[in-house]
C-alpha positions as CSV (number, residue, x, y, z in Angstrom):
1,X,-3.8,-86.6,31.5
2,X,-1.0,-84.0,31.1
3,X,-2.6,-81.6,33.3
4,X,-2.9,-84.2,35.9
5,X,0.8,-85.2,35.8
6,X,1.8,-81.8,35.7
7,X,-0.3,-81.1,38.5
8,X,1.0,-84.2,40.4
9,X,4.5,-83.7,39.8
10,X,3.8,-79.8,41.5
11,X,2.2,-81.6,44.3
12,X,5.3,-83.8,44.6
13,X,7.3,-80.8,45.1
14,X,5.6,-79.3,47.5
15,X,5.4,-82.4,49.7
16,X,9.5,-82.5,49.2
17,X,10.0,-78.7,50.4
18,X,7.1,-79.8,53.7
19,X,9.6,-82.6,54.9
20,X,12.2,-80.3,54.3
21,X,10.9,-77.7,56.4
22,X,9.8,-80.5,59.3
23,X,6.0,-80.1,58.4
24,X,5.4,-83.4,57.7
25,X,1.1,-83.2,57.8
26,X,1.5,-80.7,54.9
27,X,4.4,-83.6,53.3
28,X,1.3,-86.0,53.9
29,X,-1.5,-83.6,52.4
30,X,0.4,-83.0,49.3
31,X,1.8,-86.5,49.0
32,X,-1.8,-87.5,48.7
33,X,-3.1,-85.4,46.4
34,X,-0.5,-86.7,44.1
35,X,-1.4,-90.2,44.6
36,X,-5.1,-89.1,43.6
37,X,-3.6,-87.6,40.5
38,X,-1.0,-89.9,39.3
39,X,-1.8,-93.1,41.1
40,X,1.1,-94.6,39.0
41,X,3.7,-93.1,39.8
42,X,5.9,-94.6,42.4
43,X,7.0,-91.4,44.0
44,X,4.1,-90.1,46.0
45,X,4.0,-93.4,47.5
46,X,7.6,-93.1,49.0
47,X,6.8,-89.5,50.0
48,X,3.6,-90.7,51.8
49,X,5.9,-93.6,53.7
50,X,8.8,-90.6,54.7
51,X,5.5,-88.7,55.6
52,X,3.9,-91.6,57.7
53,X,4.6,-92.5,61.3
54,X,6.4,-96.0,61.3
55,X,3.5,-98.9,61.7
56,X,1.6,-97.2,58.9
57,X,4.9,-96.6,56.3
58,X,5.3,-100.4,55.5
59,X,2.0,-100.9,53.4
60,X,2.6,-97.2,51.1
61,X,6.6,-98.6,50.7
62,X,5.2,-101.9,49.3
63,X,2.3,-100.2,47.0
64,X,5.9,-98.4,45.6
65,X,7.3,-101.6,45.3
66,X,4.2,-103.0,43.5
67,X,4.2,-100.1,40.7
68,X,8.3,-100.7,40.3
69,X,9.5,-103.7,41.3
70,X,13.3,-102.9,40.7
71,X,13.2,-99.8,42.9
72,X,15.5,-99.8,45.0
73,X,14.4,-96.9,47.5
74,X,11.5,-98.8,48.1
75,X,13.3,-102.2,48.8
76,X,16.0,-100.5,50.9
77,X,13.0,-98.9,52.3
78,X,10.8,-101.5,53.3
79,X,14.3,-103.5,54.8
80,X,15.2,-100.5,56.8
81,X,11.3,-100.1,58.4
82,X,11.2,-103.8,59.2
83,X,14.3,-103.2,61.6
84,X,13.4,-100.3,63.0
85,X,9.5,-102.0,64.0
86,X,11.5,-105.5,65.2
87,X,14.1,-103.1,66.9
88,X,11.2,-101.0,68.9
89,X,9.5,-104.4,69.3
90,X,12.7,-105.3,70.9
91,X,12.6,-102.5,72.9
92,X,9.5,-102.1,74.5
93,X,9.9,-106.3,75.4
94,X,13.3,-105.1,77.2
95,X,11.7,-102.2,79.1
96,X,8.8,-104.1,80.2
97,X,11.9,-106.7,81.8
98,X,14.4,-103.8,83.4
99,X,13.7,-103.0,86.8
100,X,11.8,-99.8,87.2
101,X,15.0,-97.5,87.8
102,X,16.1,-97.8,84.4
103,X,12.8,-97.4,82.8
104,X,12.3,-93.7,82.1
105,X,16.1,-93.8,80.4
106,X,14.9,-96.9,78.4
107,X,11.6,-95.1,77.1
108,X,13.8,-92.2,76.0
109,X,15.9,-94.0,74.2
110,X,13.0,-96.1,72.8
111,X,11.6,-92.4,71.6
112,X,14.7,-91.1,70.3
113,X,15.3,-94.3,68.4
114,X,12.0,-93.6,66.9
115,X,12.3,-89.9,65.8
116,X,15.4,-90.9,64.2
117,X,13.4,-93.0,61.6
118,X,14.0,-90.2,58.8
119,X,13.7,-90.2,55.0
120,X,16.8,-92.4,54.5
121,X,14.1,-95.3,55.0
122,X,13.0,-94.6,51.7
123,X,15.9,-93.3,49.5
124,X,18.7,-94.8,48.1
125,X,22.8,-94.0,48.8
126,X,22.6,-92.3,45.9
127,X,20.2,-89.6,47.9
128,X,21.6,-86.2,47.4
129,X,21.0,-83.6,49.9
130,X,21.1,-79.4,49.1
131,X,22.0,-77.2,51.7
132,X,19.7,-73.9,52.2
133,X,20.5,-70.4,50.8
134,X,19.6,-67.2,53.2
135,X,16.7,-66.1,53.6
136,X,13.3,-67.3,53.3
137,X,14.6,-70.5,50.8
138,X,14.8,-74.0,51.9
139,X,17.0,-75.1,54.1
140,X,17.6,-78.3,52.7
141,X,16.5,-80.5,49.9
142,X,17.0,-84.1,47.8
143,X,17.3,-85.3,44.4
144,X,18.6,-88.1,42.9
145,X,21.4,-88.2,40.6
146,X,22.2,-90.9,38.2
147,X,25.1,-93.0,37.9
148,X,26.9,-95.0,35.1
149,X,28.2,-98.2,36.3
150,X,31.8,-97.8,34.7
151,X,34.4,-96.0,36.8
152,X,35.4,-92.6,35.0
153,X,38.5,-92.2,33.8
154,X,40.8,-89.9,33.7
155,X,40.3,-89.0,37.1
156,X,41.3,-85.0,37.0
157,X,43.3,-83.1,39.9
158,X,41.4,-81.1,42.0
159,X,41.9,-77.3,41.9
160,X,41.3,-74.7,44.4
161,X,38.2,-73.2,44.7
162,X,37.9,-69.4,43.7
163,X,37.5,-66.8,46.8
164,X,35.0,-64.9,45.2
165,X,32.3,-65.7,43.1
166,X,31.7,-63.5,40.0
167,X,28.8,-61.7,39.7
168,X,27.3,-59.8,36.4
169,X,27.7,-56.3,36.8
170,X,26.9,-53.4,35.0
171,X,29.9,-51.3,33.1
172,X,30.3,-48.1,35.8
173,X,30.3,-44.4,34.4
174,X,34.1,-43.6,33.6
175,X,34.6,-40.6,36.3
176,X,34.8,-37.2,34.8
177,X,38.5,-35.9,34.3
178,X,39.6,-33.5,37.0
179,X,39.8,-29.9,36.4
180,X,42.6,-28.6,34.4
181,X,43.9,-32.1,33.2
182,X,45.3,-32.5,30.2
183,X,42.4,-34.8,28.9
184,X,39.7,-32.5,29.7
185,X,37.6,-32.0,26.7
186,X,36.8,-28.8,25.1
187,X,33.4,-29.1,25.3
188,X,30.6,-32.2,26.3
189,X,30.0,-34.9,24.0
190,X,26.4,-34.3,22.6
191,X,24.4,-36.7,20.4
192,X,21.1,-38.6,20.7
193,X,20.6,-41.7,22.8
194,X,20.6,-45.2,21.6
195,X,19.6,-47.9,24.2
196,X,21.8,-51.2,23.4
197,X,19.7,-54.3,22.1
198,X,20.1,-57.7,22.7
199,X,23.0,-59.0,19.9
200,X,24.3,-55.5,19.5
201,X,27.8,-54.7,18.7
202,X,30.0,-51.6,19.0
203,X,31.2,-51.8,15.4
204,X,26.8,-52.4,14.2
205,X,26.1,-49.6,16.5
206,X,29.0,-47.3,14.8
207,X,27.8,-48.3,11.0
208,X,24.2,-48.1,11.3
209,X,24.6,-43.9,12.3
210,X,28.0,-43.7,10.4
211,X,30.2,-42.6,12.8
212,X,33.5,-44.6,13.6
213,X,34.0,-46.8,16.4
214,X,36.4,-45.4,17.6
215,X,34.9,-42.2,18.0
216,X,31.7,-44.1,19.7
217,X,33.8,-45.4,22.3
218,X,35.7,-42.1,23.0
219,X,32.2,-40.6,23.9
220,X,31.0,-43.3,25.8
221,X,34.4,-43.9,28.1
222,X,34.7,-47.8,26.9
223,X,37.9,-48.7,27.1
224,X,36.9,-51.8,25.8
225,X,34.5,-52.1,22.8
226,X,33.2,-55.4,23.7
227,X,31.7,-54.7,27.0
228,X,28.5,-53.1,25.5
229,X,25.5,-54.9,27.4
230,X,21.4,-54.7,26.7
231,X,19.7,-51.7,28.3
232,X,23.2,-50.2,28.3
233,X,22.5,-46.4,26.8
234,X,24.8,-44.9,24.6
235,X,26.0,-41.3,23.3
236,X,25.5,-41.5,19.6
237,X,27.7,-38.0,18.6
238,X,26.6,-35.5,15.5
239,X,23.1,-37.4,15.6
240,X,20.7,-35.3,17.0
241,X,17.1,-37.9,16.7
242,X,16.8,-41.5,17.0
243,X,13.0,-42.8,16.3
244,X,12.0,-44.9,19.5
245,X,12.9,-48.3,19.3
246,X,10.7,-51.7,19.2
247,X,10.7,-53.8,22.5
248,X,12.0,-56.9,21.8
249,X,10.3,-59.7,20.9
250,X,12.1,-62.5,23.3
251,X,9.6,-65.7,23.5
252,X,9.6,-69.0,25.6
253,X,12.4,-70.3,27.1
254,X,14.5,-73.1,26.1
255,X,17.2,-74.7,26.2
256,X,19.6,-76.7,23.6
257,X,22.5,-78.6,24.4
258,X,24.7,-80.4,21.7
259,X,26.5,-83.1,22.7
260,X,28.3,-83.1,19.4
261,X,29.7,-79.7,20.1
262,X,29.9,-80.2,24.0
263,X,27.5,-77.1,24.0
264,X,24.8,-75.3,26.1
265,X,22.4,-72.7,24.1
266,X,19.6,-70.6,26.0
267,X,17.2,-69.2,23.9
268,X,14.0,-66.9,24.4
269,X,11.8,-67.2,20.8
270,X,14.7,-67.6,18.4
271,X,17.0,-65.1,20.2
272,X,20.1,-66.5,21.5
273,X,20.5,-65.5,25.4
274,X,23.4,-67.7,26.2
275,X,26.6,-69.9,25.4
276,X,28.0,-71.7,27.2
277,X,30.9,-74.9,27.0
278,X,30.0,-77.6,28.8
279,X,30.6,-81.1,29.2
280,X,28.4,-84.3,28.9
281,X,28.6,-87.6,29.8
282,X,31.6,-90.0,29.0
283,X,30.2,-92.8,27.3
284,X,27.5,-91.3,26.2
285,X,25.8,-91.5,29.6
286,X,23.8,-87.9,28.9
287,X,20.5,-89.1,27.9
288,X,19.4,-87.9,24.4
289,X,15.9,-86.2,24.5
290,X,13.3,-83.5,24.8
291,X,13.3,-82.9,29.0
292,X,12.3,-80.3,30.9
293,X,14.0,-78.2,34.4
294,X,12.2,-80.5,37.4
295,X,13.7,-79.0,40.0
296,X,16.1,-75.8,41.3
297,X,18.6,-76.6,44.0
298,X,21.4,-73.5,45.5
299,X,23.7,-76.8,45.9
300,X,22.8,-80.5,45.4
301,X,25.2,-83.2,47.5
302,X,25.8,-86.3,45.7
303,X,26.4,-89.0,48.6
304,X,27.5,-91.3,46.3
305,X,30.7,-89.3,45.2
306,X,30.6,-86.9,48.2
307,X,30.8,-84.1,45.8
308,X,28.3,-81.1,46.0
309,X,26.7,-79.6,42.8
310,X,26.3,-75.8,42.8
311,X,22.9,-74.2,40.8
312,X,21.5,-77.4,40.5
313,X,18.9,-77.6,37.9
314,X,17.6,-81.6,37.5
315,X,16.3,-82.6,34.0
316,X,15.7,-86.3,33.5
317,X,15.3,-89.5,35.7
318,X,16.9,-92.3,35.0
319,X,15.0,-95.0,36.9
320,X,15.0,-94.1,40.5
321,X,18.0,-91.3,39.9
322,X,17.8,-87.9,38.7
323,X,20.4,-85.8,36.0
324,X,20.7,-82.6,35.8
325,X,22.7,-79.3,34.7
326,X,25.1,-77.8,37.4
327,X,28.4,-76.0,38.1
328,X,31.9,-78.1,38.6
329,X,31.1,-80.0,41.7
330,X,33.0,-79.2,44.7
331,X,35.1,-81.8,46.2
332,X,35.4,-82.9,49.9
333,X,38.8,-80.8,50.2
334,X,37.8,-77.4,48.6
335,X,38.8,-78.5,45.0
336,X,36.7,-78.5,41.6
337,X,36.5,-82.0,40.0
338,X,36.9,-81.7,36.1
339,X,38.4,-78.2,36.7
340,X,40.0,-77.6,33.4
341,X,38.2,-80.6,31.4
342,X,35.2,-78.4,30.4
343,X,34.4,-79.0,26.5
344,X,35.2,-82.7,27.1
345,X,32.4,-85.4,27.9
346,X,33.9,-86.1,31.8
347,X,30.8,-86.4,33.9
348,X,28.8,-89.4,35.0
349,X,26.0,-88.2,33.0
350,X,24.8,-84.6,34.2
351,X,25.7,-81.7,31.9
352,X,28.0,-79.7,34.1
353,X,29.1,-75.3,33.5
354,X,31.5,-73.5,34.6
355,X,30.2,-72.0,38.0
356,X,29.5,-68.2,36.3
357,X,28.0,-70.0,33.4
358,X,25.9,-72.0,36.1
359,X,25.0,-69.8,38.1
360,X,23.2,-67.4,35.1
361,X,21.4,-70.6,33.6
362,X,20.6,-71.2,37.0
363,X,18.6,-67.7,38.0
364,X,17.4,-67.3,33.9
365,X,15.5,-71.1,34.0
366,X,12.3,-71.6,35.3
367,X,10.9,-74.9,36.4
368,X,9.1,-76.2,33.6
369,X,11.7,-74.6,31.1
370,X,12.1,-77.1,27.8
371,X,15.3,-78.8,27.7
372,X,16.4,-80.4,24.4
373,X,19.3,-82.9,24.3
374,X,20.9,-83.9,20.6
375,X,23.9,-84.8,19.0
């Protein structure tokens, strides 16, 4: 039973990323393969309506209605198609009454009227929409994202948006000294080569071959001792062998956040990859639980707030809407909202980074990853 729902909720997003790239045959194909798999699920059904030409949409949005009767996509959906079937009805009755001049404008409007029949027929206002990155990714896509029904408060001041996005980068080779300075060194550093492990320090590094730190990071060129990084290989003076070194055990992936601490941990096996502040829900709107990552979205646009939500990664539904983990949303002018409140429960319920801390979550998780929420 497992396999099947994994298997349909796979099929589901393939039929999302077919409407999203116009092909909606392949939206239909998968849609019903997931209705053969998980015949219970209201979700296929709403993708087979978005998927079906408009008589034949009616009958899959009530089956959706039948499996959840409070859902509101498929009631707004079902209201919306009964319109747009009286409205063509309407129409085609006017056409058949304008004198034949007007007739070929009437039947393109009557067409363009029709084409315009999208997937709003089946989703609520709280559909959010995710703009395409370059290249061969989506252009578009849609989650859902949940809402509390108090009204948040403080309300923060937006803040300016930074003009350029950090990227990790690795720690560049200091540039020789030129000839004849007064730092030139006698003579090259020489030593044995120590390639930096995940949890290494400078100071660790120094102790376990006895030399001093300071003398590690004058033959390496760090200015700063902290910067060390995994992979990173070092200059380990007056050793002259160092045995070759285990690969690292790493495991699965998963992630911890503590709403206690207002705190993200990433882990693969039982080593610590990342951590990160965050900040839950207020009102203890983050759902407490073992999830998992459902979807990956460049940028998710809430409709309801009209707020977009860089490195989206959604977790959890809560009835017809969707939660996730993303960056500080981006409001309609250019600012951040909660800018400066990370560490503090101030969202409507997602778990929300800084836009760095985001956007390395975001390219580390897989779909599928384990999410676990506590206090």
């Amino acid at each position: 039973m497992n396999t099947d729902l994994s298997s349909a909720n796979q099929a589901i997003q393939h039929a999302y990323q077919a409407l999203q790239n116009g092909n909606r045959s392949a939206a239909r194909r998968w849609a019903e393969q997931a209705v053969m798999l998980a015949p219970t699920l209201e979700e296929p059904w709403l993708l087979l309506a978005a998927a079906s030409p408009l008589p034949a949409r009616l009958k899959y949005l009530q089956r959706a209605l039948q499996i959840n009767p409070q859902s509101a996509r498929a009631q707004a959906g079902i209201a919306q198609t009964r319109q747009k079937l009286q409205a063509e009805e309407g129409m085609r009755a006017t056409i058949k009454s304008r004198p034949r001049r007007g007739t070929i404008w009437l039947i393109v409007l009557a067409l363009t009227l029709s084409s315009a029949v999208i997937w709003s027929g089946v989703s609520s206002a709280q559909t959010v929409l995710a703009p395409t990155p370059s290249g061969d990714r989506l252009s578009w896509s849609q989650v859902e994202v949940s809402k509390p029904t108090y009204t948040p408060s403080p309300i923060p001041t937006a803040t300016p948006i930074p003009t350029s996005t950090l990227v990790p980068t690795e720690m560049p080779e200091a540039a020789a000294p030129a000839e004849g300075s007064e730092n030139e060194p006698s003579a090259p550093v020489t030593g044995a080569v120590y390639t930096v492990q995940r949890g290494d320090t400078l100071g660790q590094i120094a102790s376990r071959f006895g030399v001093s730190l300071e003398t590690l990071a004058e033959a390496n060129h760090l200015s700063d001792p902290s910067s060390i990084y995994a992979g990173q290989e070092l200059i380990i003076p007056g050793v002259d062998f160092i045995p070759p070194q285990p690969r690292q055990a790493g495991g699965p992936k998963r992630i911890l956040v503590d709403i206690s601490e207002q705190h993200l941990y990433a882990y693969e096996g039982e080593d610590l990859v990342y951590s990160f502040v965050a900040s839950t829900g207020m009102n203890n709107a983050t759902a407490i639980g073992t999830f998992q990552v459902l979807n990956k979205l460049p940028s998710a646009y809430g409709s309801t707030w009209n707020i977009w939500m860089p490195y989206w990664l959604g977790i959890y539904w809560s009835g017809g809407l969707q939660n996730g983990i993303h960056a500080l949303p981006i409001l309609p002018g250019g600012g951040r909202l909660w800018a400066g409140y990370l560490g503090t429960p101030i969202s409507y319920g997602c778990i929300v980074l800084g836009e760095y801390e985001a956007q390395l979550l975001y390219e580390w998780a897989e779909i599928g990853t384990p999410v676990v929420i506590q206090w």
